[in-house]
GUMI-595436 format. One line per 3 residues: number of its first residue (from 1); their letters; for each residue x, y, z of C-alpha. Coordinates in Angstrom, 1 decimal. Layout:
BEGIN
NUM = a = X Y Z | ...
This chain:
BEGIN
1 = xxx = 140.3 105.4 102.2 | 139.4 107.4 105.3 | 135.7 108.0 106.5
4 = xxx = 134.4 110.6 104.6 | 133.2 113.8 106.5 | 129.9 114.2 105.7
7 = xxx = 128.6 116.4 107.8 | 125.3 117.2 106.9 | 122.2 115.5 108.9
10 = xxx = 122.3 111.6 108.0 | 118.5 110.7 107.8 | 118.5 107.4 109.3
13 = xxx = 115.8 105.2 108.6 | 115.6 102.1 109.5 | 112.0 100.4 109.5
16 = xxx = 112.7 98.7 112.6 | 109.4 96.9 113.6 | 106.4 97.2 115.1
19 = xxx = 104.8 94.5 112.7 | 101.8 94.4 114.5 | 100.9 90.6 113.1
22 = xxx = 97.5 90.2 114.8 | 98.0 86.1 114.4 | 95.1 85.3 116.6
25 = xxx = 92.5 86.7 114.4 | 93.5 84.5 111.9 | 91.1 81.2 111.6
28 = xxx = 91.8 78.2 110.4 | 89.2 76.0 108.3 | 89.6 73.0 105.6
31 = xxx = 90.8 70.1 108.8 | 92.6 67.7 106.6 | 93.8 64.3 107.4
34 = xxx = 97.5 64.3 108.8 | 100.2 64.2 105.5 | 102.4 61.7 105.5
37 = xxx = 105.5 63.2 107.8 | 108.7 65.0 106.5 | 110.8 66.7 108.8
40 = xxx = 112.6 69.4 108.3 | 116.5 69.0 108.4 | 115.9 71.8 111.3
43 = xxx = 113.9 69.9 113.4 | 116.3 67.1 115.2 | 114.3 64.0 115.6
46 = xxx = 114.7 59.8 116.5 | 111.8 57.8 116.1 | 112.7 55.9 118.9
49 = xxx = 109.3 54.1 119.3 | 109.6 52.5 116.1 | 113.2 51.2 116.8
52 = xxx = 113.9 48.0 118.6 | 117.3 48.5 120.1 | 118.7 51.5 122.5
55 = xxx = 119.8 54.2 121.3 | 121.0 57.6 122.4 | 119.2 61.0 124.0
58 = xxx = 119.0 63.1 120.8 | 119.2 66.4 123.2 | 122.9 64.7 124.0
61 = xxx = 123.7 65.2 120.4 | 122.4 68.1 120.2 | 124.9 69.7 122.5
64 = xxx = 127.9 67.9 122.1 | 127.3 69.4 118.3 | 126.2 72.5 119.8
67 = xxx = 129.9 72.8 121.7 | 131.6 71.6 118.8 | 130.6 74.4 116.3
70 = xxx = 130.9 77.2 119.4 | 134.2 76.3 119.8 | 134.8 76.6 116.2
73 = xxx = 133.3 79.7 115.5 | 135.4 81.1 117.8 | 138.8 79.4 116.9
76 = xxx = 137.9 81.0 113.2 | 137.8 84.8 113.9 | 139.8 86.8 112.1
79 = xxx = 143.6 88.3 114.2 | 144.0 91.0 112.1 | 142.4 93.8 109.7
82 = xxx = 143.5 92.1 106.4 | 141.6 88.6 107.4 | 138.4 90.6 108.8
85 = xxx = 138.7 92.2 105.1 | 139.4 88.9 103.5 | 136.3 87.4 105.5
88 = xxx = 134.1 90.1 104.8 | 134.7 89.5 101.4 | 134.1 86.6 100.9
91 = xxx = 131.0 86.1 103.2 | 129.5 89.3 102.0 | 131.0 89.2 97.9
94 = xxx = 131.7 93.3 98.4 | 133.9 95.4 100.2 | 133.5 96.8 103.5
97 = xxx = 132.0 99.7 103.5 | 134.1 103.3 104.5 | 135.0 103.6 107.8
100 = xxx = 136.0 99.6 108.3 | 139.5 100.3 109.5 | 138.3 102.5 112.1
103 = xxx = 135.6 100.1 113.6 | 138.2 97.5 113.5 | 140.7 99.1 115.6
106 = xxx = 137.2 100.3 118.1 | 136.0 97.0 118.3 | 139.1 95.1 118.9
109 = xxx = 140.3 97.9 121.3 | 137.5 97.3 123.1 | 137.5 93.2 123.5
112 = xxx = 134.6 92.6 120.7 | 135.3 88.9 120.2 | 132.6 87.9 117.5
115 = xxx = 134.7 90.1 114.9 | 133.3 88.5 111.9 | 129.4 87.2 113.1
118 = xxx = 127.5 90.1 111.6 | 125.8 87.7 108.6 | 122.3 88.8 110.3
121 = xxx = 123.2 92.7 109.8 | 124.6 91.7 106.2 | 121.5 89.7 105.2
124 = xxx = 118.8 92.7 106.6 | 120.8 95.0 104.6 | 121.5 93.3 101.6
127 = xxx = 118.4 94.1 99.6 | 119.2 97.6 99.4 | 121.9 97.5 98.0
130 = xxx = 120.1 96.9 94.4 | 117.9 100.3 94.8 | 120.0 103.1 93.0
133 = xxx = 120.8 106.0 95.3 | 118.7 108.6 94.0 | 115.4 106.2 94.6
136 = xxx = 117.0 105.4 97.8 | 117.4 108.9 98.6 | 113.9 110.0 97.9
139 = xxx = 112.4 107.3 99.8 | 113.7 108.3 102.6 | 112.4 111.6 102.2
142 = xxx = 109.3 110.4 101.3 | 108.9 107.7 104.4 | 109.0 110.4 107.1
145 = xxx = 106.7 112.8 104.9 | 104.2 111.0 103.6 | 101.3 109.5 105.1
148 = xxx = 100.9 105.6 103.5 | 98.8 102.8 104.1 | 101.4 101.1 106.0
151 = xxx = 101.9 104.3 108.4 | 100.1 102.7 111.1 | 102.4 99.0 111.0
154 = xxx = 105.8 100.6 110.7 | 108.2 102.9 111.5 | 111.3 104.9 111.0
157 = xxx = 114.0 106.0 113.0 | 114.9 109.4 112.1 | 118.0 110.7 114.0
160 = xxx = 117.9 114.3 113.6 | 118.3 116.1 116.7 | 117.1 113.3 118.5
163 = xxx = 113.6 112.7 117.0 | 112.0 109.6 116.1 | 109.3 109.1 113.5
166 = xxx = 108.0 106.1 112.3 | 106.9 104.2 108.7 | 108.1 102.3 106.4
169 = xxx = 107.9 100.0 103.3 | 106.2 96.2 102.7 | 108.3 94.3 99.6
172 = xxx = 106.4 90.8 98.3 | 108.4 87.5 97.8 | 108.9 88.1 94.3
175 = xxx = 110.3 91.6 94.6 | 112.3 90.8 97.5 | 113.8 88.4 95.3
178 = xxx = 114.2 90.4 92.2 | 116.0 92.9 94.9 | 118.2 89.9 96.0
181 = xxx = 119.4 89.0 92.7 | 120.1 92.1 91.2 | 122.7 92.3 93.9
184 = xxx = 124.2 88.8 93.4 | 124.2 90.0 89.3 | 126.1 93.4 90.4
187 = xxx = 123.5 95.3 88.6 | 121.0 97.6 89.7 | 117.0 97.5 89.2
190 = xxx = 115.6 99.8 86.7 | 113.2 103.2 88.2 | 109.9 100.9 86.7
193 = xxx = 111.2 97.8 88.7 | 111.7 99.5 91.6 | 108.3 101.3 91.7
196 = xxx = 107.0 98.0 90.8 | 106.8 97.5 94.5 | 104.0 100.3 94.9
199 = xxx = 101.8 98.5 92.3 | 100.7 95.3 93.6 | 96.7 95.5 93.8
202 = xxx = 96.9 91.5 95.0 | 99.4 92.5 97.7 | 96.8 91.6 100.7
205 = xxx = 99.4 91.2 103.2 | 101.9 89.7 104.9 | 101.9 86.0 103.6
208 = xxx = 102.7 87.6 100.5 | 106.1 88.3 101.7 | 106.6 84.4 101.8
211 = xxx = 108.1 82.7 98.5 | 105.3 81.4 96.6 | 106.1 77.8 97.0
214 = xxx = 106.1 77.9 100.7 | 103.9 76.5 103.0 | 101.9 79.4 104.5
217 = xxx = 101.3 81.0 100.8 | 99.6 77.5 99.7 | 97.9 77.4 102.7
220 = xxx = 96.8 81.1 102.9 | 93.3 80.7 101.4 | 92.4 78.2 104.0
223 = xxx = 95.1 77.8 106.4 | 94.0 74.1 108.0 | 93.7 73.2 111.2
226 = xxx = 97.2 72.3 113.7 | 96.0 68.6 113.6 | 96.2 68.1 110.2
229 = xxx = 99.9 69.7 109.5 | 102.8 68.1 108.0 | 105.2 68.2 110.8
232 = xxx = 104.9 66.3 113.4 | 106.6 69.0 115.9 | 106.1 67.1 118.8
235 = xxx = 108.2 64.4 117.9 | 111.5 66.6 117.5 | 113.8 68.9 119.4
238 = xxx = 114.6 72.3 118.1 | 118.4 72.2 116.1 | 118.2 75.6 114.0
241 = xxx = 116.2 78.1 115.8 | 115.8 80.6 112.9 | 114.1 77.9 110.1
244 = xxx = 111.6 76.6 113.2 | 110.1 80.1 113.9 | 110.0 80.9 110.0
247 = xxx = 106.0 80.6 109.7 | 106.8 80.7 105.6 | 107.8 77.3 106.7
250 = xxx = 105.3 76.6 109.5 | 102.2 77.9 109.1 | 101.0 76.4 112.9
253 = xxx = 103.4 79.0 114.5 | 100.7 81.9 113.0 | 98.1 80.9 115.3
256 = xxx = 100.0 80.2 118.4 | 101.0 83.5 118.9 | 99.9 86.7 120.0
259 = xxx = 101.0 90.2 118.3 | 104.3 91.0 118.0 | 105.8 94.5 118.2
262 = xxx = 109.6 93.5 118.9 | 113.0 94.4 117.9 | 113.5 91.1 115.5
265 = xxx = 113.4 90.6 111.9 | 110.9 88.0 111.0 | 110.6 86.3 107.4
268 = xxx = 110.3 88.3 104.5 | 110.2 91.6 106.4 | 112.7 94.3 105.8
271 = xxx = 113.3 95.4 109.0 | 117.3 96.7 109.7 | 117.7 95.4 113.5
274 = xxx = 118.8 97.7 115.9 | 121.1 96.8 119.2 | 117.7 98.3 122.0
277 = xxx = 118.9 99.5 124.9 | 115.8 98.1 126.5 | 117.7 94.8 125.9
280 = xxx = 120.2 95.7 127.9 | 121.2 95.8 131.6 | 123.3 95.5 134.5
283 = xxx = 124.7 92.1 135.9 | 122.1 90.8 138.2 | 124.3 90.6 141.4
286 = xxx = 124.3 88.4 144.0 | 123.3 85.2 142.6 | 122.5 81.7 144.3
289 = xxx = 125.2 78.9 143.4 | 123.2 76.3 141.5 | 123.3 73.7 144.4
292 = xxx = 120.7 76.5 146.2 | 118.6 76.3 143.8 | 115.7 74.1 142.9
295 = xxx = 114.7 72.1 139.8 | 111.4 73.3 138.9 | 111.5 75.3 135.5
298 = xxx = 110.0 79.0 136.9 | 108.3 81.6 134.9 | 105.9 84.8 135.8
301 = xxx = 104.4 87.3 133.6 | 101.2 89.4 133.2 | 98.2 88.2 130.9
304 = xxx = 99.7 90.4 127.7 | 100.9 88.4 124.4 | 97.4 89.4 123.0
307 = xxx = 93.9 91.0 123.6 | 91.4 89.2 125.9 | 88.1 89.8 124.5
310 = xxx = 85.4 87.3 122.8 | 86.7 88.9 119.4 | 90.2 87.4 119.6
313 = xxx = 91.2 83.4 120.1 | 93.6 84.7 123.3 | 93.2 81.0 124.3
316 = xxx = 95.9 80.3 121.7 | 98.4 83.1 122.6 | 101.8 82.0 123.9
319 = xxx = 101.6 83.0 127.7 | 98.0 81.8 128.2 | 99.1 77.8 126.3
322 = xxx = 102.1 77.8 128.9 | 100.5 78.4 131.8 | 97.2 76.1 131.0
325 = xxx = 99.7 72.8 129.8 | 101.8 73.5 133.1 | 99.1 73.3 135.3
328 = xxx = 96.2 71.3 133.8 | 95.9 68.0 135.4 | 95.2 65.5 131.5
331 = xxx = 95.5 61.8 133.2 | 98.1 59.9 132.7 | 100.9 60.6 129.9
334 = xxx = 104.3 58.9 128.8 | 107.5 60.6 128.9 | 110.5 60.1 127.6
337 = xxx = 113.6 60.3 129.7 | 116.9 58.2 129.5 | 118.9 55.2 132.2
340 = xxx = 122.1 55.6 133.1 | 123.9 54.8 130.1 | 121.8 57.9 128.5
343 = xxx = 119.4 55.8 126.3 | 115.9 56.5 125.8 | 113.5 55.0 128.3
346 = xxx = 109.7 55.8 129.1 | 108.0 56.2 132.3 | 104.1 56.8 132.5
349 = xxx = 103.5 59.7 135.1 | 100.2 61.2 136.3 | 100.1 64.6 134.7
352 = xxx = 99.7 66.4 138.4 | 102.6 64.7 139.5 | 104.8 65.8 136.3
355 = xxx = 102.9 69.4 137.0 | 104.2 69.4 140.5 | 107.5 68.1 140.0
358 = xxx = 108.7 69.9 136.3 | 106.9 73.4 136.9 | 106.8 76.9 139.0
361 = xxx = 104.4 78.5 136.1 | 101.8 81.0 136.8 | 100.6 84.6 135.5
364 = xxx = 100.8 87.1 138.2 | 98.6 89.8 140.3 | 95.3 90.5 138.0
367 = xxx = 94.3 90.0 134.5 | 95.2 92.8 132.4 | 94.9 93.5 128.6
370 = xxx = 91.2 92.1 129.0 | 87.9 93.2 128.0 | 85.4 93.6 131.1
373 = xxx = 82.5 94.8 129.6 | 82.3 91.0 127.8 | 83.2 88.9 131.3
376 = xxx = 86.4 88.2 129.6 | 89.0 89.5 132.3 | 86.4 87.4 134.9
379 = xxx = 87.1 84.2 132.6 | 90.6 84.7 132.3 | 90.6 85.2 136.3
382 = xxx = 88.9 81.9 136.6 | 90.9 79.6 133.7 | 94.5 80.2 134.7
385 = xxx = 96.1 80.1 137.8 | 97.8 83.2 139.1 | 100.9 82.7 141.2
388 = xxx = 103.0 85.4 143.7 | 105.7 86.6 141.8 | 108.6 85.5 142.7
391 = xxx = 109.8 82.6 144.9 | 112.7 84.1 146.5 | 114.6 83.3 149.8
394 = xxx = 115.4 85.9 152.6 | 119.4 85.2 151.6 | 119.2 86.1 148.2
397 = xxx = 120.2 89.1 147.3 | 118.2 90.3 143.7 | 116.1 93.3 143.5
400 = xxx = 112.6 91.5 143.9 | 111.1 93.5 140.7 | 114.1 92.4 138.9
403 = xxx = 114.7 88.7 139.7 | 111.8 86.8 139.9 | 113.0 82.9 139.7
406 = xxx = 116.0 83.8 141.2 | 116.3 80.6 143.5 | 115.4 78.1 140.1
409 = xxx = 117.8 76.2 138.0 | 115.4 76.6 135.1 | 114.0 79.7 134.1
412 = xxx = 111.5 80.3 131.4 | 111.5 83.3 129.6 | 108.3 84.2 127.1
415 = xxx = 108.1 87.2 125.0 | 104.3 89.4 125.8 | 103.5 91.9 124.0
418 = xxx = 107.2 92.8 122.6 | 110.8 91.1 123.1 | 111.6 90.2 126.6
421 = xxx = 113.3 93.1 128.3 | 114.8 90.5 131.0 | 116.6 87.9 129.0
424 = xxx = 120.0 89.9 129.5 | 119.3 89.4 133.2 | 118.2 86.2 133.2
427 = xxx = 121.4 85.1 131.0 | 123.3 86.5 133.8 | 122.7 84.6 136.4
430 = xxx = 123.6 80.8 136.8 | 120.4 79.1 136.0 | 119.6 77.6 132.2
433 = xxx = 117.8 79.4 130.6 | 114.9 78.2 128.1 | 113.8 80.9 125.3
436 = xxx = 112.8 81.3 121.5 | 115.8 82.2 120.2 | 118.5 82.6 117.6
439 = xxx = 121.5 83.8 115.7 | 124.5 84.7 117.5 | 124.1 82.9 120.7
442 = xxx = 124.5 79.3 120.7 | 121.4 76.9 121.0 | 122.2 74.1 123.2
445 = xxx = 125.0 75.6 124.7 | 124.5 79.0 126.1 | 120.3 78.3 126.2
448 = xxx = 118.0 75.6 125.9 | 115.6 76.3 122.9 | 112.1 76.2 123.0
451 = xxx = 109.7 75.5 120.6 | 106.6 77.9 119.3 | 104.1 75.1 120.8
454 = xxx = 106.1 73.7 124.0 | 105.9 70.5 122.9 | 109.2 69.8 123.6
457 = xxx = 108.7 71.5 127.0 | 105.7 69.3 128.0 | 103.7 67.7 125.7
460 = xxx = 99.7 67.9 126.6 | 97.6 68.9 124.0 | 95.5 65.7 122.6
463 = xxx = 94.6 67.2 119.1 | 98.1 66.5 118.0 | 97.3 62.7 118.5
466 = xxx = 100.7 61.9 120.2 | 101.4 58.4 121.7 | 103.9 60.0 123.7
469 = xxx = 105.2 63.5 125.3 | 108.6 64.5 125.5 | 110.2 67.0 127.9
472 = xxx = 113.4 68.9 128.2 | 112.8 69.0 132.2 | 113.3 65.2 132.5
475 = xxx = 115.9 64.9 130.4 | 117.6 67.6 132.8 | 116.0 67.0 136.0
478 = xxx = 114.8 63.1 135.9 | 111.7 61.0 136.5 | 109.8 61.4 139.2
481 = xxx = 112.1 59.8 142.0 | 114.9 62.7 140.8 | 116.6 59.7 139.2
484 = xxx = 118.7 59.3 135.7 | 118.3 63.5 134.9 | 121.5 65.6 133.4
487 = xxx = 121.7 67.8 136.1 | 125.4 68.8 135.7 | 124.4 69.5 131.8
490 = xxx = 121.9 72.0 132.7 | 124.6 73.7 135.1 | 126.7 73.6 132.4
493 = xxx = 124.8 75.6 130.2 | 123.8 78.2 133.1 | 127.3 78.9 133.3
496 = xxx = 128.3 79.0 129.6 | 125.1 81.5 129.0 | 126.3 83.5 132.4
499 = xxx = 129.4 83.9 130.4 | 128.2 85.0 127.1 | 126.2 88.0 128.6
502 = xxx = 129.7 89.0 130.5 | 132.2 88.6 127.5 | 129.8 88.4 124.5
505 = xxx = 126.9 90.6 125.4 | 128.2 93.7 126.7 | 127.1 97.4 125.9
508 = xxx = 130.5 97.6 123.7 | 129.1 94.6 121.9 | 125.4 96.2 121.6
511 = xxx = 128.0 99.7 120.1 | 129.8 97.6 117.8 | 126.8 95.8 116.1
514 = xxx = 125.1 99.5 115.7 | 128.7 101.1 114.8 | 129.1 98.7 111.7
517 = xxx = 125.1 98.9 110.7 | 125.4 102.8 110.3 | 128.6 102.3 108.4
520 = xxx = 126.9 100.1 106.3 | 123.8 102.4 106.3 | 126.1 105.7 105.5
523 = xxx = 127.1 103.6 102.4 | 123.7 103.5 100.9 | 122.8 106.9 101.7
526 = xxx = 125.7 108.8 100.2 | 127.0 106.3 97.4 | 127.8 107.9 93.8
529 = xxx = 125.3 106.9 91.0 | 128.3 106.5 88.6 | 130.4 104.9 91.3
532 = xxx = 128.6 102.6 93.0 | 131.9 101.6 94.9 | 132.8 105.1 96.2
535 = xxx = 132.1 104.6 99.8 | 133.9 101.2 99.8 | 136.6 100.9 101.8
538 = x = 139.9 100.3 100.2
């Protein structure tokens, strides 16, 4: 079937984001003894202590999976039209939507590789898909007209002659699974169970978008303190990205982070993720070959990531925890590192030592984002250290604004206030980088993943009662003495993520993703009541 001509305006609207989660307001009471531990199957772990005979580096593992199931992926995309339909099918149970041909012969015209890694697009979407058109219809209508009480955390993209407006709506955990299975069932919701969403006097906010067995919507009446949680993060290294940052799952991660107003799709939301151009930018240039670089892991930002003021915990917030662990002299600590034959050994370091040798951390220029009328911005000044911001050489090339950390191996990059603008150019040039991150990028083997709490980074904070820290920069870089680290591993992976933003993160790639979504979106917007399958492609 060819893409239909419609050519009347197409109301976009896609509640992106701006879920203003304002996690450090939230307080946490009841301290409970620690549980007895269960790890999650997404957090990789080796109770090494416990064990009485050598055994191997669990981030070694971790990559040599991590290469394994790149390599597969791409071995498994589909050649030709018929298996990208075929695929579709059978990871999506429905046709493509109208128009799939033509994106097909775009996107492979144009070198898109990942043909058939779109389940993140298919999953945001998916819900809608029980909503019958005419509700659907009116909604839309209604998002951009009406003034709700959700106004001021949402929004909506409306393209129509280039103007944007914003909204959108909030769907619980059990309505967001009565959506889900209406769609697995081929049937659609009834006009009373889909209004069912606007009449929800309990709804009183976001944890109610978790499933009512999870962690955070047991805990949500008295959310207890970090010390007395379940999971032991500190003891594990990150293996799926996506199930460690759901805070359904981990409650901890809600007070360890600022606000977020980002393009991302956290859990339970029903946000449609757009491809932002902010994301997006040139290759980075002139770049330092790795040998020019040195080993200490780099990173430079403003005080944003929250509001300092007395009224908000901003010691908790993401950028203000990195910068205090990284530079805090604790006493002595025991780290975890490997000998030559890559099995686990300790060595006890003083923690200005470790500072000196694993970091290049600091905020930059002057406090911002801070209250002065309540000496906060003074405190702030006072607490953290502030560093120049960057640590360039006259030989390299890189914009100075641009490049900060240009000559280091390791470069950390921390979202603020949104999603990090930079991590396209910091994937571009040679050095590993370490990020929260997920989905189509491979953990462990384009980036090094980083926990919500840096424990895996560096390890300092006592109330998690740890006998020992562990730290991604001396499995990489060594003990002290530069001695038994995984240097070439960590080149490795600066070159594989150097690659991905040249061959796998392109604008083309960015135009694909947004191509299909609109397809996908078109389909929903202008479907037939009585043939639910009319903007299918066949």
């Amino acid at each position: 079937m060819a893409l239909t001509r419609h050519r009347a305006t197409i109301l976009t609207t896609i509640p992106l984001l701006l879920v203003l989660l304002l996690l450090t307001n939230y307080h946490f009471n009841n301290k409970q003894q620690p549980q007895p531990t269960i790890i999650p199957s997404h957090l990789h772990r080796h109770l090494d202590f416990q064990l009485h005979h050598p055994i191997q580096h669990p981030i070694i593992s971790l990559i040599n999976n991590a290469t394994r199931n790149w390599n597969t992926k791409l071995k498994s995309q589909s050649m030709h039209l018929s298996d990208a339909i075929a695929e579709y099918r059978r990871r999506n149970r429905r046709n493509p939507p109208v128009g799939y041909d033509r994106w097909w012969a775009w996107a492979s015209k144009n070198n898109v590789k990942l043909l058939d890694e779109y389940d993140s697009l298919h999953k945001a979407i998916r819900p809608f898909f029980a909503i019958p058109p005419p509700i659907f219809k009116q909604r839309l209508n209604a998002l951009v007209s009406d003034q709700t009480k959700w106004s001021f955390m949402i929004f909506v993209i409306s393209i129509r002659n280039g103007r944007l407006t914003l909204s959108a709506v909030s769907v619980s955990a059990k309505n967001y699974e009565r959506h889900i299975q209406a769609v697995r069932n081929s049937t659609l919701l009834s006009a009373e169970e889909v209004e069912e969403v606007h009449d929800q006097p309990g709804l009183h906010g976001w944890p109610n978008t978790c499933p009512p067995d999870s962690e955070l919507r047991r805990d949500q009446d008295g959310l207890q303190d970090i010390s007395g949680r379940r999971y032991p993060f500190a003891q594990s290294y990150i293996d799926d990205p996506v199930a460690a940052s759901n805070f359904c799952l981990h409650p901890d991660l809600v007070q360890l982070n600022g606000f977020l107003s980002a393009f991302t799709k956290l859990q339970g939301f029903a946000e449609l993720p757009l491809s932002p151009p902010s994301q997006f930018s040139q290759d980075a240039g002139s770049d330092p070959d790795w040998e020019s670089k040195n080993d200490a892991l780099f990173w430079r930002g403003s005080t944003t990531g929250t509001f300092f003021s007395r009224l908000n915990n901003w010691r908790r917030s993401q950028r203000t925890r990195l910068v205090m662990f990284s530079n805090e002299p604790r006493g002595n600590v025991t780290v975890r590192t490997t000998n030559a034959h890559d099995e686990i050994e300790y060595f006890d370091g003083d923690t200005r030592e470790l500072n000196a040798r694993y970091f290049d951390v600091g905020f930059t220029n002057e406090p911002v984002q801070c209250d002065n009328t309540d000496g906060t911005c003074e405190a702030v000044r006072k607490t953290y250290v502030f560093k120049p911001y960057a640590n360039h050489s006259t030989s390299n090339q890189f914009n100075h604004y641009l490049m900060p950390g240009a000559m280091s191996r390791y470069l950390l990059d921390v979202d603020g206030n949104g999603w990090s603008g930079r991590f396209h150019r910091l994937m571009s040039t040679r050095s590993a980088i370490l990020k929260r991150y997920s989905d189509r990028i491979q953990p462990w083997y384009h980036y090094i993943p980083v926990k919500v709490d840096y424990q895996d980074l560096y390890d300092m904070w006592v109330i998690l009662f740890l006998e020992h820290f562990k730290s991604n920069m001396a499995f990489f870089v060594g003990d002290l003495k530069g001695q038994n680290g995984h240097d070439s591993m960590g080149k490795q992976i600066g070159e594989q993520g150097r690659m991905w933003t040249h061959e796998y993160w392109r604008l083309t790639d960015m135009q694909a993703y947004m191509y299909l979504l609109l397809l996908e979106y078109n389909r929903l917007v202008y479907r037939d009541p009585l043939n639910l399958n009319s903007m299918d492609y066949s």
